[in-house]
C-alpha positions as CSV (number, residue, x, y, z in Angstrom):
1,X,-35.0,-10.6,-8.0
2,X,-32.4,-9.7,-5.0
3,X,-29.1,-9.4,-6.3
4,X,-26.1,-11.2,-3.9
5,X,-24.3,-9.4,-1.3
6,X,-20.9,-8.7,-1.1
7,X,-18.0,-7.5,1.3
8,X,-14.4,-6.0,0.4
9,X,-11.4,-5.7,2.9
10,X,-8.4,-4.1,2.2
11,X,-5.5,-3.7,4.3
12,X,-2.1,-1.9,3.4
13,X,0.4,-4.7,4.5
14,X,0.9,-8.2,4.8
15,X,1.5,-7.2,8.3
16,X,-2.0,-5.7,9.2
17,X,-4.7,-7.0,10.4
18,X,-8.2,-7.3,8.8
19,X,-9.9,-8.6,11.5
20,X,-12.2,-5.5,12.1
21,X,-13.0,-5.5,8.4
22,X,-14.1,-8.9,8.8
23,X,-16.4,-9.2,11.9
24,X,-18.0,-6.0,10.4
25,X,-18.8,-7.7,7.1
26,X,-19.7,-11.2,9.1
27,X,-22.3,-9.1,11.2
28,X,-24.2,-7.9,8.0
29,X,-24.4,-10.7,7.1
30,X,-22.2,-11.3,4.4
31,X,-21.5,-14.5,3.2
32,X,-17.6,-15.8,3.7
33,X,-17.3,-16.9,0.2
34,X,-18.4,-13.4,-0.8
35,X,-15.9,-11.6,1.3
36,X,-12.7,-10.6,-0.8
37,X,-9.7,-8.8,0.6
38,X,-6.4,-7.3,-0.8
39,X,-3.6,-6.7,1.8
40,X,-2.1,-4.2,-0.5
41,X,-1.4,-0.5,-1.2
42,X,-4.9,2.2,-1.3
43,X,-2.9,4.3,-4.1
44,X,-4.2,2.5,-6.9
45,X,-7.2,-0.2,-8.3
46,X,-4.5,-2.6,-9.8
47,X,-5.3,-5.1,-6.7
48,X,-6.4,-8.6,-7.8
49,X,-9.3,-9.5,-5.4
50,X,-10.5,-6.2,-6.2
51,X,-10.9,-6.5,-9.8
52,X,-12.2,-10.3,-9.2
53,X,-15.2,-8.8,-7.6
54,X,-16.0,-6.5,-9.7
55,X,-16.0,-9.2,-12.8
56,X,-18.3,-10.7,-10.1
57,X,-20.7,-7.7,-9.3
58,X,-23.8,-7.2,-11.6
59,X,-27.0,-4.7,-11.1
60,X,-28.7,-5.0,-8.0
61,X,-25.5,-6.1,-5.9
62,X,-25.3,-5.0,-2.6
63,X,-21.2,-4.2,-1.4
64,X,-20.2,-3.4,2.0
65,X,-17.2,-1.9,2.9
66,X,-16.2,-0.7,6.6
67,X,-14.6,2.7,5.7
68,X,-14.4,4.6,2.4
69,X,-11.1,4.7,2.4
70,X,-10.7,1.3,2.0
71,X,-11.4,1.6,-1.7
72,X,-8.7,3.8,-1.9
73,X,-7.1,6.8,-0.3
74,X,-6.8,9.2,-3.7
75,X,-9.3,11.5,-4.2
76,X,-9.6,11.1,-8.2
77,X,-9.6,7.4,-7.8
78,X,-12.5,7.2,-4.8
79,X,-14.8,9.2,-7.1
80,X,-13.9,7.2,-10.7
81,X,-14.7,4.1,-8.7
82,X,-17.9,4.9,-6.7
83,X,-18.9,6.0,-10.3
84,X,-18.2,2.3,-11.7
85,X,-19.8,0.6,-8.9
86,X,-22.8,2.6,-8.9
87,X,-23.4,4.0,-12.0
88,X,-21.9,2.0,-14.8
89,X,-22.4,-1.6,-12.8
90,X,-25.2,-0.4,-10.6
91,X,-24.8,-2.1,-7.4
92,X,-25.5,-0.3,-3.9
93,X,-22.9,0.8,-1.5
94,X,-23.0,0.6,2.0
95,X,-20.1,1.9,4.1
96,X,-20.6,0.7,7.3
97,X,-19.0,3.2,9.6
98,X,-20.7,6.2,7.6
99,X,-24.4,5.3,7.4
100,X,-25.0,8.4,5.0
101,X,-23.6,6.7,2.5
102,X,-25.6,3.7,1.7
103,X,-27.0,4.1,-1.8
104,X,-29.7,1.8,-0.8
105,X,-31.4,5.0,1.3
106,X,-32.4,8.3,-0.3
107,X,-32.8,7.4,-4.0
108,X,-34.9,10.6,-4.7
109,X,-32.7,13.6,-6.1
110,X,-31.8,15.0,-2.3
111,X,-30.8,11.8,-1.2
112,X,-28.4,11.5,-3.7
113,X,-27.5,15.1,-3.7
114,X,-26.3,14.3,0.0
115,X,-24.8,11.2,-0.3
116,X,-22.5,12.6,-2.9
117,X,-21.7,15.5,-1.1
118,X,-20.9,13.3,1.8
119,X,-18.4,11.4,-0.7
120,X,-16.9,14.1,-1.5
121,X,-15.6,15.3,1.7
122,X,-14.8,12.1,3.1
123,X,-12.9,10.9,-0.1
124,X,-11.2,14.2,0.4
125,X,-10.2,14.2,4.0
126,X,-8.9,10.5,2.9
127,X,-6.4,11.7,0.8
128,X,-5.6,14.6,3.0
129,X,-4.9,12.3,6.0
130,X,-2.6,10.5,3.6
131,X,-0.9,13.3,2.5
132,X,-0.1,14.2,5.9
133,X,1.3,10.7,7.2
134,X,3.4,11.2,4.4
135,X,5.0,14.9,5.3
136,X,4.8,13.2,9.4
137,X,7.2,10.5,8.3
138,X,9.5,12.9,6.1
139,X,9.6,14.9,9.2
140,X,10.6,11.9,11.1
141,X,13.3,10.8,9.2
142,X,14.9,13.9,8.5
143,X,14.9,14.7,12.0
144,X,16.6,11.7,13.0
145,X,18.9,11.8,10.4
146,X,19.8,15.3,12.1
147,X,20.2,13.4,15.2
148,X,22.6,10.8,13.7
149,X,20.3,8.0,13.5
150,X,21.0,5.5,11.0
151,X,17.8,4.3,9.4
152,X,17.3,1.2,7.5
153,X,19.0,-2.7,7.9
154,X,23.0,-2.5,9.1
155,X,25.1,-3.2,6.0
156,X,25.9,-6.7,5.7
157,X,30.0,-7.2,6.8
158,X,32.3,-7.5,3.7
159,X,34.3,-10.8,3.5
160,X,37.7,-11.1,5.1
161,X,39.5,-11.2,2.0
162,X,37.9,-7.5,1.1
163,X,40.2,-5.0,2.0
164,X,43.8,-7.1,0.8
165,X,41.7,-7.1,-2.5
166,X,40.5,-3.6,-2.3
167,X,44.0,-2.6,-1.7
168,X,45.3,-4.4,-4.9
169,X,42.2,-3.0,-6.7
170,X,43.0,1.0,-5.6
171,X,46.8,0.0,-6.7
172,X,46.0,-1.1,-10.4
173,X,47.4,-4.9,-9.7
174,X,44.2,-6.4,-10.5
175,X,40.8,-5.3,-12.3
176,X,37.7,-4.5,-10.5
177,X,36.0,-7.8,-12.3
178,X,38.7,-10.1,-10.6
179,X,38.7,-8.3,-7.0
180,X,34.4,-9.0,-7.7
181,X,34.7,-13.0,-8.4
182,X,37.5,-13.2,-5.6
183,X,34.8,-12.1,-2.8
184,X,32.1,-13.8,-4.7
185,X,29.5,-11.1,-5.5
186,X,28.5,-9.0,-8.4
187,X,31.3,-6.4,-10.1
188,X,29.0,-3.7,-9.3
189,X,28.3,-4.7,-5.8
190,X,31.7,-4.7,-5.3
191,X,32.1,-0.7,-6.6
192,X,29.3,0.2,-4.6
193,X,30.5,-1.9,-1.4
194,X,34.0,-0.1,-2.4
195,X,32.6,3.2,-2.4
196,X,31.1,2.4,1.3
197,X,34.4,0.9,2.6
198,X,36.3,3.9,1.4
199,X,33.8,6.2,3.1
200,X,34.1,3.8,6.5
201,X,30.6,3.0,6.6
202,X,30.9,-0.3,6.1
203,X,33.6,-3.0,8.0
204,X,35.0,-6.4,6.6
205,X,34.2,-9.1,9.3
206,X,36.1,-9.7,12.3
């Protein structure tokens, strides 16, 4: 009996697009219904689409995926899964834009010996390519931190009545818990706000 076929997207951010993922899977064939996709982080397996397909998957199942890295980016986590899909569940893999590693080709002992070698590396350079976005973006933002370049969302203006009651707060005349509920916000918002209107980095509005 054939088993069903199935396709798994996964892009990192709401904002992405998994178009590419999608025509690929549509052009093997895959059924729409059996197309699941997680627009969430690579780092871990805790992604709900992903887990519904695999309470789905059963031996014989063929999964496609575009790129190996879109089971994951960690190394560990590539290898533990591969392992789970095709060992423990025993589906077949197919990554599209790798045709060495298609489980369906090569079941004899070199076959194997190839396509987990193949794994191996790419699962590797996965993880590696993250690692290096990572240090590129450190880079980034320490160098324009260096340059003066304020990174992150402007902090929001403090209300008008901020600095008379800042004053009276610095002078003892009233607690921080009252200078808080006069400006309407948290009394440890109003410490840190405090801290950041001492330091002039942030303004009351004009």
């Amino acid at each position: 009996m054939t088993g069903k076929t199935y396709g798994y997207i996964r892009v990192s951010t709401q904002e992405q697009n998994e178009d590419r993922q999608y025509i690929a899977l549509l052009e093997k064939a895959v059924a729409a219904e059996c197309i699941y996709m997680d627009k969430l982080s690579g780092k871990d397996f805790d992604r709900p689409k992903y887990q519904e397909m695999i309470g789905k998957l059963r031996q014989g199942d063929l999964l496609y995926v575009l790129s190996i890295d879109r089971l994951g980016r960690n190394y560990e986590e590539i290898q533990r899964q591969w392992r789970l899909l095709t060992k423990e569940i025993g589906v077949d893999i197919c990554v599209i834009d790798m045709p060495l590693l298609d489980t369906r080709n090569g079941k004899d002992l070199m076959g194997t010996f190839i396509a987990d070698l193949v794994l191996q590396i790419l699962s590797f350079v996965a993880q590696n390519e993250r690692e290096n976005i990572r240090k590129r973006q450190a880079e980034g933002i320490a160098a324009a931190r260096a340059r003066g370049v304020r990174l992150g969302r402007p902090p929001r203006a403090l209300p008008e009545n901020f600095p008379a009651l800042y004053d009276r707060w610095r002078a003892g005349e009233i607690s921080g818990l009252a200078a808080a509920r006069a400006c309407n916000m948290p009394l440890s918002t109003f410490r840190y706000r405090a801290g950041a209107y001492q330091n002039g980095n942030i303004k009351p509005k004009e």
